[in-house]
Backbone as ProteinMPNN parsed JSONL, in Angstrom:
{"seq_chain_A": "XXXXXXXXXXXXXXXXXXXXXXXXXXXXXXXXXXXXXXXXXXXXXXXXXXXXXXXXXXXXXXXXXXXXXXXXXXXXXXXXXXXXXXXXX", "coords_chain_A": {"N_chain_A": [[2.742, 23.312, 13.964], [2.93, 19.97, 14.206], [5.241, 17.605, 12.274], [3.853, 15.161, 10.451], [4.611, 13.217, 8.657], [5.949, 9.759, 8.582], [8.729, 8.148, 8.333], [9.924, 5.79, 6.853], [12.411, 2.727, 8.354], [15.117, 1.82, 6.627], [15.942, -0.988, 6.86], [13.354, -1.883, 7.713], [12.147, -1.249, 5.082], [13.359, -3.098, 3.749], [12.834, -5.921, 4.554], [10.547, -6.097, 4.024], [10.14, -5.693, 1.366], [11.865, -7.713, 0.8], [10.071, -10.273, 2.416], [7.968, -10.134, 0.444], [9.45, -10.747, -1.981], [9.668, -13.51, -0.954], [7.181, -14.807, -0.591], [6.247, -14.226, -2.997], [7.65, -16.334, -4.497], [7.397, -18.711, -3.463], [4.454, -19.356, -3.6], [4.463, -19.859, -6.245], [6.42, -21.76, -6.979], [5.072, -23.733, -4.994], [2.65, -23.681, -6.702], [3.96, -24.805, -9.13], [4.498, -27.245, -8.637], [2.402, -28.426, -7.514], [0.825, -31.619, -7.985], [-1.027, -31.263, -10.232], [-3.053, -30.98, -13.076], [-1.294, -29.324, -16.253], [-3.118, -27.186, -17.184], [-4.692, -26.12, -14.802], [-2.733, -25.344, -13.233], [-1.833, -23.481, -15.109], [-4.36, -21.904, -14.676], [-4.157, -21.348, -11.993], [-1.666, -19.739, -11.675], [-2.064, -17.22, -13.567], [-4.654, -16.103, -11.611], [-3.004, -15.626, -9.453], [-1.133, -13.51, -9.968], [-3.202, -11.881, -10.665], [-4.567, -11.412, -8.297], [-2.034, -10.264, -6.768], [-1.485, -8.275, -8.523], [-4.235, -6.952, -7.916], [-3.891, -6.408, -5.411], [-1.735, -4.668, -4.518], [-2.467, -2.516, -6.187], [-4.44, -1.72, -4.971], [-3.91, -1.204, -2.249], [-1.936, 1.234, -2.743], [-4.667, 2.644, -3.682], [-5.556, 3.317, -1.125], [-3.925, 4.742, 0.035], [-3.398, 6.718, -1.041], [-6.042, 7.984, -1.308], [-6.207, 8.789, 2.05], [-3.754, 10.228, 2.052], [-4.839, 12.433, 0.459], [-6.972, 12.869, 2.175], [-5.745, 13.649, 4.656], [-4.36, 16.234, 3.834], [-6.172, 17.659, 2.978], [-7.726, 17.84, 5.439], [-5.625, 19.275, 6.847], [-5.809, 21.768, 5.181], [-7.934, 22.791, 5.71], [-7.886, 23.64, 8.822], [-5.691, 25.275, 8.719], [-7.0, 27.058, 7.256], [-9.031, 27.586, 9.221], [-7.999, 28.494, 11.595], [-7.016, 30.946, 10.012], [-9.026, 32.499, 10.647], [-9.655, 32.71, 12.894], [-7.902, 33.924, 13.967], [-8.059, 36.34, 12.737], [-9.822, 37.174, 13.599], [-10.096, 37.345, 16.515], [-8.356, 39.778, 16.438]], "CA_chain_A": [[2.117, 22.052, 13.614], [4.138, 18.865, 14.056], [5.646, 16.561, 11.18], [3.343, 14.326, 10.703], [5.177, 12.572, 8.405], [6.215, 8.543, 8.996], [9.599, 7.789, 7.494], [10.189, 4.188, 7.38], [13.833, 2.716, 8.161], [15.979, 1.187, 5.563], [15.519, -1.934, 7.404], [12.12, -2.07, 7.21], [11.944, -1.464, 4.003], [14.331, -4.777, 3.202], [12.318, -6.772, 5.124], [8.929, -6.321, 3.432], [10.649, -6.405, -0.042], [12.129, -9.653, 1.624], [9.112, -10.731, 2.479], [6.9, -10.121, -0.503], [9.963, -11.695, -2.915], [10.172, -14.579, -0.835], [6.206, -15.076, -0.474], [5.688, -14.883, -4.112], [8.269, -17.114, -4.928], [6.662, -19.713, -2.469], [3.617, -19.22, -4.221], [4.891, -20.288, -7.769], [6.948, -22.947, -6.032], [4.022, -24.42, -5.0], [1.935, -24.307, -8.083], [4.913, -25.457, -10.148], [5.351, -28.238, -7.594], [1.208, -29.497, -7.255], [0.383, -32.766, -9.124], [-2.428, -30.966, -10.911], [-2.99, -30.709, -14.684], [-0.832, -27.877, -16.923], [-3.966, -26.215, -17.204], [-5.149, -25.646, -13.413], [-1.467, -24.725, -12.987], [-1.736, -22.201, -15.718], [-5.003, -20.888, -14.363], [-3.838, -20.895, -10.328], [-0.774, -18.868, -11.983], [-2.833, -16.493, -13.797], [-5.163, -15.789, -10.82], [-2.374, -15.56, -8.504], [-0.567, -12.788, -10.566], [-4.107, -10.76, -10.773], [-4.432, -10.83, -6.885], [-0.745, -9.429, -6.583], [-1.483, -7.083, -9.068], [-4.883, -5.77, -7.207], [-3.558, -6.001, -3.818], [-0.934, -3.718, -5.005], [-3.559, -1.458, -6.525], [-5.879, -1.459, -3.587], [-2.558, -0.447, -1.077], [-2.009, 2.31, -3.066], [-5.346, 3.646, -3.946], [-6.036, 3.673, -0.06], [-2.899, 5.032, 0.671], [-3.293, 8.162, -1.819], [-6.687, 8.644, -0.341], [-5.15, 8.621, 3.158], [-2.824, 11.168, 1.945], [-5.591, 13.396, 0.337], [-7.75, 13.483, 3.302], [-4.48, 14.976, 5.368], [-3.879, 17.434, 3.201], [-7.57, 18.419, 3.061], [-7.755, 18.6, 6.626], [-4.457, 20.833, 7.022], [-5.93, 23.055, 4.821], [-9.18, 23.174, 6.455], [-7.489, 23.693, 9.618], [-5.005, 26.521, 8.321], [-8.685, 28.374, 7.171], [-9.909, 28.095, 10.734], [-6.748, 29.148, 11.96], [-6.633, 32.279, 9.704], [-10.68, 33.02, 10.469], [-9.658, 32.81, 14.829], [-6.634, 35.016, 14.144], [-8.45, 37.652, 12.032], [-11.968, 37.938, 14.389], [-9.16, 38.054, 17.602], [-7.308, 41.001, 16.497]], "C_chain_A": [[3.212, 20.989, 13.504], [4.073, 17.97, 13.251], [4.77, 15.518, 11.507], [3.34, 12.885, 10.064], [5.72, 11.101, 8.777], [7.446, 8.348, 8.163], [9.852, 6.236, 7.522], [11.859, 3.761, 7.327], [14.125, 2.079, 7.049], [15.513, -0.051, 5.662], [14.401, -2.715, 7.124], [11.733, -1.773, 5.588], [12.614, -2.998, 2.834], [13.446, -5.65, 3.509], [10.947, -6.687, 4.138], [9.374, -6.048, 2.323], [11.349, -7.858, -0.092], [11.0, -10.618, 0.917], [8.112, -11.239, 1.287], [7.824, -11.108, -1.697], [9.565, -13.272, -2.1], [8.385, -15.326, -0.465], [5.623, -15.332, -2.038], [6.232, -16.561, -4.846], [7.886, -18.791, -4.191], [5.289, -20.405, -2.797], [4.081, -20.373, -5.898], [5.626, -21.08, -7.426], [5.638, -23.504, -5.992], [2.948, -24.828, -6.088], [2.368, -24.83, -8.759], [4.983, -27.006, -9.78], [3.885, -29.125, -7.155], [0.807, -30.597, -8.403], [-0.906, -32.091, -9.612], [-1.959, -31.07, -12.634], [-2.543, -28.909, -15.062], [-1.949, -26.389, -16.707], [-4.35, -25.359, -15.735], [-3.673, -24.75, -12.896], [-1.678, -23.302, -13.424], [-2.975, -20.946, -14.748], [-4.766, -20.363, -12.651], [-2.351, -19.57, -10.45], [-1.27, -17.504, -12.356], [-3.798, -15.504, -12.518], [-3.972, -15.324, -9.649], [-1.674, -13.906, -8.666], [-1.765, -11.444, -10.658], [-4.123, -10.751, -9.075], [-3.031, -9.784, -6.266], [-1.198, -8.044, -6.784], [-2.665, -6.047, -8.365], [-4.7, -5.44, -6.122], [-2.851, -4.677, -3.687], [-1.331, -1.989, -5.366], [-4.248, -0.622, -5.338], [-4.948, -0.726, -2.185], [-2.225, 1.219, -1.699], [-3.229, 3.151, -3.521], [-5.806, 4.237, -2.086], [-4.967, 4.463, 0.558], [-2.829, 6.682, -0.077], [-4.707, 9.036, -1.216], [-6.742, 9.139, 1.347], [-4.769, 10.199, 3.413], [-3.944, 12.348, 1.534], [-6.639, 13.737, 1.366], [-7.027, 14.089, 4.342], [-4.018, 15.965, 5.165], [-5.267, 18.299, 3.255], [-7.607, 18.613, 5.006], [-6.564, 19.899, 7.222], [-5.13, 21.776, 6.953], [-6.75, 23.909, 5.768], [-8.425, 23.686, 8.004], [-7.183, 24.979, 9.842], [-6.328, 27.363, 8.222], [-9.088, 28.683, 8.77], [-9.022, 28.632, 11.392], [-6.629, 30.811, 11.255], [-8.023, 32.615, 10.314], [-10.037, 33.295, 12.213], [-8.813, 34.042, 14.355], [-7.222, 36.47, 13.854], [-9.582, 38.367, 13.183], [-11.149, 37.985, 15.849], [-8.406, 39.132, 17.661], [-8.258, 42.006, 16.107]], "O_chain_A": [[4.224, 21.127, 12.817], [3.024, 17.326, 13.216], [4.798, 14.969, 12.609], [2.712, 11.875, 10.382], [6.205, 11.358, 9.879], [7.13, 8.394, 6.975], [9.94, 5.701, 8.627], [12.585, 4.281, 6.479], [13.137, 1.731, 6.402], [14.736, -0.452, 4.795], [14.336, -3.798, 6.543], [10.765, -2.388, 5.142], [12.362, -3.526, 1.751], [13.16, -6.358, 2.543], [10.624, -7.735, 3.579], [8.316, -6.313, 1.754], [11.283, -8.784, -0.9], [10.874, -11.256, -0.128], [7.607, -12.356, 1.178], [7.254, -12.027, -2.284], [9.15, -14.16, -2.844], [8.431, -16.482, -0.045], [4.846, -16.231, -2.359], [5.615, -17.473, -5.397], [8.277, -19.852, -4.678], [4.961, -21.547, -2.475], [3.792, -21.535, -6.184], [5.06, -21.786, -8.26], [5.098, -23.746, -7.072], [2.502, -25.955, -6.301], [1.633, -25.584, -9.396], [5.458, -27.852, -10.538], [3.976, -30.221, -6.603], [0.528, -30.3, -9.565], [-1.933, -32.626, -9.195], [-0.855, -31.194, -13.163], [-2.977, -27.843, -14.625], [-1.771, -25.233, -16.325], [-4.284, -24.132, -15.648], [-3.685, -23.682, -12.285], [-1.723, -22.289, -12.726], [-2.76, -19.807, -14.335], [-5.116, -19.276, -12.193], [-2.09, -18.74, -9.578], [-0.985, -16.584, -11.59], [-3.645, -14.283, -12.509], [-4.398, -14.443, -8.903], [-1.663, -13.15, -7.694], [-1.407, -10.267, -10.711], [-3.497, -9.789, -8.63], [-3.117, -8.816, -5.51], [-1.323, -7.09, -6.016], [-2.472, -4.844, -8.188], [-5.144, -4.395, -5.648], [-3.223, -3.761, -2.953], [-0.865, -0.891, -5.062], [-4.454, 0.546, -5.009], [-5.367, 0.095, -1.37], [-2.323, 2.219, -0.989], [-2.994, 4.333, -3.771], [-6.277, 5.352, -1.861], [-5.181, 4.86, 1.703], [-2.225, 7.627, 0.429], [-4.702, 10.197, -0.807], [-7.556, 10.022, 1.614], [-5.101, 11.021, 4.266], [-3.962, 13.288, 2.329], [-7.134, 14.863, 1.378], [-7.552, 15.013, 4.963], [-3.359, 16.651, 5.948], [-5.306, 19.492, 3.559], [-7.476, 19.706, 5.557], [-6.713, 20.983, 7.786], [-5.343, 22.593, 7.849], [-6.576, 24.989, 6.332], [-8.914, 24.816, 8.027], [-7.752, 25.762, 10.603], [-6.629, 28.229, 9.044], [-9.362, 29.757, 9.305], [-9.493, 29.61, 11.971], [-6.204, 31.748, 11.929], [-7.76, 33.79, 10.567], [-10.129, 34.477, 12.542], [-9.304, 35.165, 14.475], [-6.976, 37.49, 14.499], [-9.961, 39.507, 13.452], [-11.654, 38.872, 16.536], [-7.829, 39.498, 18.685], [-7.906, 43.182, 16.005]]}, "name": "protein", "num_of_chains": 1, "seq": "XXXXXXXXXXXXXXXXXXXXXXXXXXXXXXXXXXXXXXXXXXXXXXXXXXXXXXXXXXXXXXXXXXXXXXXXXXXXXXXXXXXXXXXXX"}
């Protein structure tokens, strides 16, 4: 059975920690930086900080289910694999 594994380079991993610093910070820049009232500030800050936080969430809960439906199929696999082997010999 071949690695089915994805390693990601170094590289790529700079870049999209890059990315994500230099997107939030762009973000809060900008709200810091709109003629609005303290308040709308506060609440575009607030809101901004809960989207992070569920995006974040939502990448990793799809990413663990992902991972548990690969492992469930292995297994399943390995079973049908032992069931051919056994009813061929």
């Amino acid at each position: 059975m071949e690695n089915e594994a994805s390693n990601n380079s170094s590289g790529w991993l700079f870049f999209v920690k890059v990315t994500f610093a230099i997107a939030l910070a762009a973000m809060a820049v900008g709200i810091v930086m709109a003629p609005i009232d303290l308040l709308v500030k506060s609440y575009l800050g607030v809101c901004s900080l809960f989207l992070v936080s569920t995006t974040i969430t939502l990448s990793k809960t799809l990413r663990d289910d992902h991972e548990s439906r690969r492992f469930h199929n292995r297994i399943s696999e390995a079973r049908t694999q032992q069931l051919l082997k056994e009813y061929t010999e």
